[in-house]
SELUM-598596 format. One record per residue: residue in one letter; x, y, z of N, C-alpha, C in turn; residue number from 1. Coordinates in steps of 0.02 Angstrom, whole numbers, plus 50000, padded with zeros to 5 digits. Last residue first. Layout:
BEGIN
PT, aa, n_east, n_north, n_up, ca_east, ca_north, ca_up, c_east, c_north, c_up, i
PT, a, X, Y, Z, X, Y, Z, X, Y, Z, NUM
...
//
This chain:
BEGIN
PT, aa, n_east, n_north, n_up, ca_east, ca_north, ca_up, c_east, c_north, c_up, i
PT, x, 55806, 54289, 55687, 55741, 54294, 55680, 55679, 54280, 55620, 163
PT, x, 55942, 54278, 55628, 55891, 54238, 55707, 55823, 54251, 55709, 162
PT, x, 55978, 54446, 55587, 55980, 54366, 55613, 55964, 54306, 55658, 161
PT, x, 55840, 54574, 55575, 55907, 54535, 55606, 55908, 54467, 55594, 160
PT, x, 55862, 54624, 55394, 55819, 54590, 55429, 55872, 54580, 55485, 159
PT, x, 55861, 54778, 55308, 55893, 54726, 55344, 55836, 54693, 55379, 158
PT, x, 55848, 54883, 55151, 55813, 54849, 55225, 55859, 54794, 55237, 157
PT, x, 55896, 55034, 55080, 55907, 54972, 55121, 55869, 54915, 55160, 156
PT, x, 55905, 55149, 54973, 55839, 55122, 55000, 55884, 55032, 55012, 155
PT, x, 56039, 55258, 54952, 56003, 55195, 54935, 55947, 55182, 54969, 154
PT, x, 56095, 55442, 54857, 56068, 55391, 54919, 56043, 55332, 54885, 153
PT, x, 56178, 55592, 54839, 56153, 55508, 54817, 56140, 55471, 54883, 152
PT, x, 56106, 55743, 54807, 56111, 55686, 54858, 56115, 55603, 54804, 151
PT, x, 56065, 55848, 54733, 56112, 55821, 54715, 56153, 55779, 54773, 150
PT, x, 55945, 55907, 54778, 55991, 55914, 54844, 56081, 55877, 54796, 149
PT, x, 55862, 55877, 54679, 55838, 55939, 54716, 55919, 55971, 54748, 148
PT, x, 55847, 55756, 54645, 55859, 55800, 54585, 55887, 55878, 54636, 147
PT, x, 55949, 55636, 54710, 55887, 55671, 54722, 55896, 55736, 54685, 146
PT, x, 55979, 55489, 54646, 55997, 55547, 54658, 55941, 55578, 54659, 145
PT, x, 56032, 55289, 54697, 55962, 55338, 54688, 55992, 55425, 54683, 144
PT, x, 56103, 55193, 54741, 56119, 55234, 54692, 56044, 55274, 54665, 143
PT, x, 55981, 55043, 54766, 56052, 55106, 54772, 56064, 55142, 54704, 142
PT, x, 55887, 54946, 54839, 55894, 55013, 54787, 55955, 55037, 54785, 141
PT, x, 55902, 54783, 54908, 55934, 54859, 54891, 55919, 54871, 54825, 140
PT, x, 55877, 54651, 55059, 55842, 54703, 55001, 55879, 54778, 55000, 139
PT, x, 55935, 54625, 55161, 55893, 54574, 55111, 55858, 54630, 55064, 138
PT, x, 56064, 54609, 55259, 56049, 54648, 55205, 56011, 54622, 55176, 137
PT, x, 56056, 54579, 55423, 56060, 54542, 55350, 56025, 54566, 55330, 136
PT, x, 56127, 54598, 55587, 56097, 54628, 55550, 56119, 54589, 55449, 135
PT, x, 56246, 54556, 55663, 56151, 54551, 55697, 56122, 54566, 55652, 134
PT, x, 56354, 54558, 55621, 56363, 54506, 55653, 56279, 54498, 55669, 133
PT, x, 56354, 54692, 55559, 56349, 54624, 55502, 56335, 54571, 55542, 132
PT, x, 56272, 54827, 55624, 56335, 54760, 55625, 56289, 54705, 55587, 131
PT, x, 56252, 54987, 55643, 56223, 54922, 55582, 56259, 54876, 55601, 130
PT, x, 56230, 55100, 55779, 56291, 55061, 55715, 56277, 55002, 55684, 129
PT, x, 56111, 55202, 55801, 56151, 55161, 55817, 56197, 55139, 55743, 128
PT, x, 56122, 55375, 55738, 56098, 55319, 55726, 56160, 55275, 55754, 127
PT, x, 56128, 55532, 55798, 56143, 55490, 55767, 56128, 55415, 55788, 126
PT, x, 56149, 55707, 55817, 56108, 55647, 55815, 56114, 55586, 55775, 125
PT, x, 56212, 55817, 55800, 56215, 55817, 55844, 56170, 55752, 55869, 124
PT, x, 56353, 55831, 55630, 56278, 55834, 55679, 56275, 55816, 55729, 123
PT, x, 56389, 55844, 55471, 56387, 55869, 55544, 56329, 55867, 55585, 122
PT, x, 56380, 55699, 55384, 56349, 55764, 55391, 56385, 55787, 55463, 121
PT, x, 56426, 55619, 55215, 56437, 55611, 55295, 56437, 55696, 55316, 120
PT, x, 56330, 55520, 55095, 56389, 55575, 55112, 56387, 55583, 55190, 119
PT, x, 56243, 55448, 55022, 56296, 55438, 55033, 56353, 55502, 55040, 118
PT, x, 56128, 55398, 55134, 56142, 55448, 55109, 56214, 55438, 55099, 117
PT, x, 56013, 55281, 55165, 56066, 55276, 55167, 56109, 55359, 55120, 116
PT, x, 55858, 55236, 55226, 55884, 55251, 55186, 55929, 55323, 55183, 115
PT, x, 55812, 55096, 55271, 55858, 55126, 55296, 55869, 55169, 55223, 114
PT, x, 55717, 54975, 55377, 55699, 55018, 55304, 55772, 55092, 55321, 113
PT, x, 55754, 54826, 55478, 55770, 54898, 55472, 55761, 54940, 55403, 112
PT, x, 55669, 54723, 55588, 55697, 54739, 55529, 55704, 54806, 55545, 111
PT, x, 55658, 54710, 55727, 55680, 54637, 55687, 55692, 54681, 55620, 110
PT, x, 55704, 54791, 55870, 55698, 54789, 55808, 55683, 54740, 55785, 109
PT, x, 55747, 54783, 56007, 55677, 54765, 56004, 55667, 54770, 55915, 108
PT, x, 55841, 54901, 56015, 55876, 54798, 56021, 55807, 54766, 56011, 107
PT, x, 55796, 54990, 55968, 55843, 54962, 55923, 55846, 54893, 55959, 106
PT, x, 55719, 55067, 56071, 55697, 55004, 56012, 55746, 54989, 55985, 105
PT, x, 55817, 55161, 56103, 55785, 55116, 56147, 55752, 55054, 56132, 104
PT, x, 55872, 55240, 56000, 55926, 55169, 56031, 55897, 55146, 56064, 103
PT, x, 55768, 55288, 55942, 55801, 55229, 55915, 55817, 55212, 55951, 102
PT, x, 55721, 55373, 56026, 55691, 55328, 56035, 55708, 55288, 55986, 101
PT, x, 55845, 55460, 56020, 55842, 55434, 56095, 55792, 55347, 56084, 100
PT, x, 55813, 55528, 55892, 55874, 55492, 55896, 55861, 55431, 55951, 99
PT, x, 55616, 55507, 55862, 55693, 55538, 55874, 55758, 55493, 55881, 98
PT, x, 55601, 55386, 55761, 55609, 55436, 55776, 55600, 55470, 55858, 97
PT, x, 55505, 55302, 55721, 55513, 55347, 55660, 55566, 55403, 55679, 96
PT, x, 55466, 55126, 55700, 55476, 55171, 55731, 55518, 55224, 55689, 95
PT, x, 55329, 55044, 55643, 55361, 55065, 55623, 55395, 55115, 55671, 94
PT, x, 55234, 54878, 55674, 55250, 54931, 55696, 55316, 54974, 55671, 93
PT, x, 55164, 54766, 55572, 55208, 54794, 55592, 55199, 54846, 55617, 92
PT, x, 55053, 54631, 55691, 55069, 54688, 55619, 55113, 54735, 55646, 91
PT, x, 55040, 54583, 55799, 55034, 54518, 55759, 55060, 54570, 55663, 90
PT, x, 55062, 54636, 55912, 55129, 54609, 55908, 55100, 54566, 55824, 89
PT, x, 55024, 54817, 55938, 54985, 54738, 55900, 55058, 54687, 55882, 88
PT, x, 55092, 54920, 56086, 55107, 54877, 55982, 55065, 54807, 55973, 87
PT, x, 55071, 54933, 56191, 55028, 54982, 56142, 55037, 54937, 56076, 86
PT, x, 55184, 54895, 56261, 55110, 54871, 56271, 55062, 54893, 56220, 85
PT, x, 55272, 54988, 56214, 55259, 54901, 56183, 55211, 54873, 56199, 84
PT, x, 55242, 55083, 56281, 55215, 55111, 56216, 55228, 55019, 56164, 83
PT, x, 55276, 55053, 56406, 55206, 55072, 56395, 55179, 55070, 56306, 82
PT, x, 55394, 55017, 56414, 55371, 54967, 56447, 55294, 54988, 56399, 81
PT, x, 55440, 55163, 56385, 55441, 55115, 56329, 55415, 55046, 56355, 80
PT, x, 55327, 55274, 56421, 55375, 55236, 56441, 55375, 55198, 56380, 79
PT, x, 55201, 55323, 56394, 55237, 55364, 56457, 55282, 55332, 56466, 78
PT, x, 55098, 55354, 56255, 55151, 55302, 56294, 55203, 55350, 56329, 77
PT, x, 54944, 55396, 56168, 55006, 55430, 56219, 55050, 55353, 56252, 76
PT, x, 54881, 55405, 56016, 54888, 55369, 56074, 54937, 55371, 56118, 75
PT, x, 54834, 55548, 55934, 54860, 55484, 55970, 54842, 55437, 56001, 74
PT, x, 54703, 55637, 55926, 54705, 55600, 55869, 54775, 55536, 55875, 73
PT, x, 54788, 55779, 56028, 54745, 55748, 55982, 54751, 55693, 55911, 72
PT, x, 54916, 55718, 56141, 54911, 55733, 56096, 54848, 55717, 56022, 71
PT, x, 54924, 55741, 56333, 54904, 55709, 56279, 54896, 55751, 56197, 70
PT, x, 55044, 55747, 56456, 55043, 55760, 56396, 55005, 55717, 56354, 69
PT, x, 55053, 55703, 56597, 55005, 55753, 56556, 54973, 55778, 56488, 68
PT, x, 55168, 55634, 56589, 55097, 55610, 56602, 55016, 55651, 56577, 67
PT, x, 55315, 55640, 56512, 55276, 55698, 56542, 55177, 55655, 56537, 66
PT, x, 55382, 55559, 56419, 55399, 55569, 56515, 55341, 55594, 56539, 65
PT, x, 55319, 55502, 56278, 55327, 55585, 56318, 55350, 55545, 56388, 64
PT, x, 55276, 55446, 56108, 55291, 55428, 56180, 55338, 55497, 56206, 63
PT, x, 55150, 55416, 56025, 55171, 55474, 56038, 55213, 55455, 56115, 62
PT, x, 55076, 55333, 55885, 55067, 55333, 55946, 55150, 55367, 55956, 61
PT, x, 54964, 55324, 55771, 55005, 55376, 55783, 55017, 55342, 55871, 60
PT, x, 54896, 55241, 55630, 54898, 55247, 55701, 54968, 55293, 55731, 59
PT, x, 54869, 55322, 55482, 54925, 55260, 55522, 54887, 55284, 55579, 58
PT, x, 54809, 55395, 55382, 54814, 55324, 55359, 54870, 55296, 55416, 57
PT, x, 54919, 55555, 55431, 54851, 55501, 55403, 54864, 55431, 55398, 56
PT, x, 54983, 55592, 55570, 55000, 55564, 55521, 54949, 55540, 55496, 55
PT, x, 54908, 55731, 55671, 54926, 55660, 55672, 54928, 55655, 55607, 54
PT, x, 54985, 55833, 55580, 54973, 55791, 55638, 54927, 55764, 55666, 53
PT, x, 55109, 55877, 55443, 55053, 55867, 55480, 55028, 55821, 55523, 52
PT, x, 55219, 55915, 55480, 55204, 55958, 55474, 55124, 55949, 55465, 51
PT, x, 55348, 55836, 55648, 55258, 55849, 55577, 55250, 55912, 55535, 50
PT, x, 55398, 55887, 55755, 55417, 55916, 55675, 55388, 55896, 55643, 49
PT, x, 55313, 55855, 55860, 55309, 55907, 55849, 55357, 55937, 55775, 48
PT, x, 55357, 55714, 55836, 55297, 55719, 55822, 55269, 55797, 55805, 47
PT, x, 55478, 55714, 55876, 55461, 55708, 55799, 55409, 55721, 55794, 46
PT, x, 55453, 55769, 56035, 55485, 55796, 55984, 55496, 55765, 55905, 45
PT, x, 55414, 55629, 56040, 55374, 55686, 56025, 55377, 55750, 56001, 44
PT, x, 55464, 55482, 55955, 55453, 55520, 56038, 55415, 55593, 56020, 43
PT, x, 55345, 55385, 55886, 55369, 55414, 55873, 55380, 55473, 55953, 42
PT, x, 55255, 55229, 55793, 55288, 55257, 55835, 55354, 55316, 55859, 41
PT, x, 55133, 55197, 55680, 55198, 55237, 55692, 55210, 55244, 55769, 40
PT, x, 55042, 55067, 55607, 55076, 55107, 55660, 55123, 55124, 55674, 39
PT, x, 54971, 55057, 55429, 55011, 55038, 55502, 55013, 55076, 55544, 38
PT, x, 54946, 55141, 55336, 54910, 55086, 55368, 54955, 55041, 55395, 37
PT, x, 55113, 55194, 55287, 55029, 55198, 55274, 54984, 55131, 55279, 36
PT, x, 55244, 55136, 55284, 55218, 55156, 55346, 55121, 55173, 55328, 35
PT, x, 55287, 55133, 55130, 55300, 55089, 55194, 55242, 55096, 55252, 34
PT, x, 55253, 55279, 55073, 55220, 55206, 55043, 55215, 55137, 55080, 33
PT, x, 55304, 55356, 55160, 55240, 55353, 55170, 55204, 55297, 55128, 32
PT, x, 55439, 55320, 55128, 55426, 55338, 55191, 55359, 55302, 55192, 31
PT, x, 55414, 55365, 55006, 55448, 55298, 55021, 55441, 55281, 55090, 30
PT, x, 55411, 55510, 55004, 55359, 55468, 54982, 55382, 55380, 55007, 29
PT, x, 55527, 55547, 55072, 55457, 55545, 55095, 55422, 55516, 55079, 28
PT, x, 55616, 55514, 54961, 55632, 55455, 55015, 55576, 55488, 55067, 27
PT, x, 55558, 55606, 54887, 55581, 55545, 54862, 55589, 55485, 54925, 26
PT, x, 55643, 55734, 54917, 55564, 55705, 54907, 55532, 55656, 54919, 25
PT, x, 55738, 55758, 55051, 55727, 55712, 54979, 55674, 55689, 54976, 24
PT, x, 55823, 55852, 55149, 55757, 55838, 55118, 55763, 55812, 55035, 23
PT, x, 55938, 55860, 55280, 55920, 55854, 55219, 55831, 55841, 55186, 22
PT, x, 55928, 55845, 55410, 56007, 55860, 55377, 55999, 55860, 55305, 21
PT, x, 55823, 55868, 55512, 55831, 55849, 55488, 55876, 55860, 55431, 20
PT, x, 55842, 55949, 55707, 55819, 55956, 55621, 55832, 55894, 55578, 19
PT, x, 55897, 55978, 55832, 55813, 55945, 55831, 55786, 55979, 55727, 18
PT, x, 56022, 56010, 55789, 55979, 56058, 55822, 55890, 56032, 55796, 17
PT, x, 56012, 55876, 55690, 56057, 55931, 55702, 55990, 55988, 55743, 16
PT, x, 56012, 55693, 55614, 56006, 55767, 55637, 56042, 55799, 55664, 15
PT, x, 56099, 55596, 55589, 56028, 55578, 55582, 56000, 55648, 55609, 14
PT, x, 56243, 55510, 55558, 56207, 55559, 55565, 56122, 55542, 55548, 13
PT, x, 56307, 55393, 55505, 56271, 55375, 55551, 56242, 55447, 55572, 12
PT, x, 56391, 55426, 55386, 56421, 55428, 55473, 56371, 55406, 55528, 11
PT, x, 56324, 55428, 55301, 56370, 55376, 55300, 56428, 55381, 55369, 10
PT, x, 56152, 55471, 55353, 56230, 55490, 55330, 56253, 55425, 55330, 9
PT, x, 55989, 55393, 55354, 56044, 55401, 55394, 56103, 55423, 55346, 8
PT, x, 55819, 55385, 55401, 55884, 55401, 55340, 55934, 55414, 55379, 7
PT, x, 55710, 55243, 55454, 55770, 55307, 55466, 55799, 55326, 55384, 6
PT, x, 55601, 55136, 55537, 55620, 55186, 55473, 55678, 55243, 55481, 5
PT, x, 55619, 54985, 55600, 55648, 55054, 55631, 55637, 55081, 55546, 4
PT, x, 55488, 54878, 55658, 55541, 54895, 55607, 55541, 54978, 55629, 3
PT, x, 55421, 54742, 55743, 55443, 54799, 55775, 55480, 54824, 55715, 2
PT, x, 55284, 54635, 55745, 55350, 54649, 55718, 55365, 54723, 55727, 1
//
């Protein structure tokens, strides 16, 4: 099973000059309660905004163009043909990131952990578009505030339809 983790604006923002548009404690830990003992998938530029690297408690796998490029404590994918060869189809795989390597997994998704900011950001990165017609809301937090950022946000997951 293939699931996309993201936070996303109410514009579908999702960064800015290779950054992240916000920090909420809160939706890290949520992050890391999901994704711990599993496998992350992630292009490399996220991998280089870690702050630590390789991610504990997960399999880390690291997808680059660049052949050369290996990263201690990964598993390297030189393609997206390469880095699905890499996914245990029988446990979830989590993708984490960058913008580029959403929209490439996005049609390979079956669920989505989404958590939803309710305000709309300037930015230079952004998340495909949710449709009701592929995508069923099966689970909500909302209305969550982050003490820090006076952010309101929800904790979403979708399942697609048909599947």
């Amino acid at each position: 099973m293939i699931s996309i983790i993201v936070a996303i604006a109410e514009n579908y923002a999702i960064g800015k000059d290779n950054q992240l548009l916000w920090h909420i404690s809160n939706d890290l830990q949520h992050f890391k309660k999901i994704t711990s003992g599993h496998t992350v998938l992630m292009g490399k530029n996220t991998y280089f905004s870690l702050p630590k690297k390789p991610l504990p408690n997960r399999k880390n796998i690291v997808i680059t163009d660049n052949p050369n490029e290996i990263f201690d404590g990964c598993f390297m994918a030189y393609s997206i043909e390469d880095a699905l060869a890499k996914i245990n189809n029988d446990e979830e795989t989590f993708i984490m990131g960058g913008g580029s390597v959403y929209r490439q997994f996005f049609p390979y998704a079956d669920k989505l952990y989404i958590t939803k900011i309710q305000a709309s950001f300037e930015a230079d990165t952004f998340f495909p578009e949710i449709s009701d017609t592929d995508w069923q809301l099966i689970e909500k937090e909302e209305e969550l505030i982050d003490l820090n950022g006076h952010l309101s946000y929800s904790f979403l997951t979708y399942k697609r339809k048909g599947k």
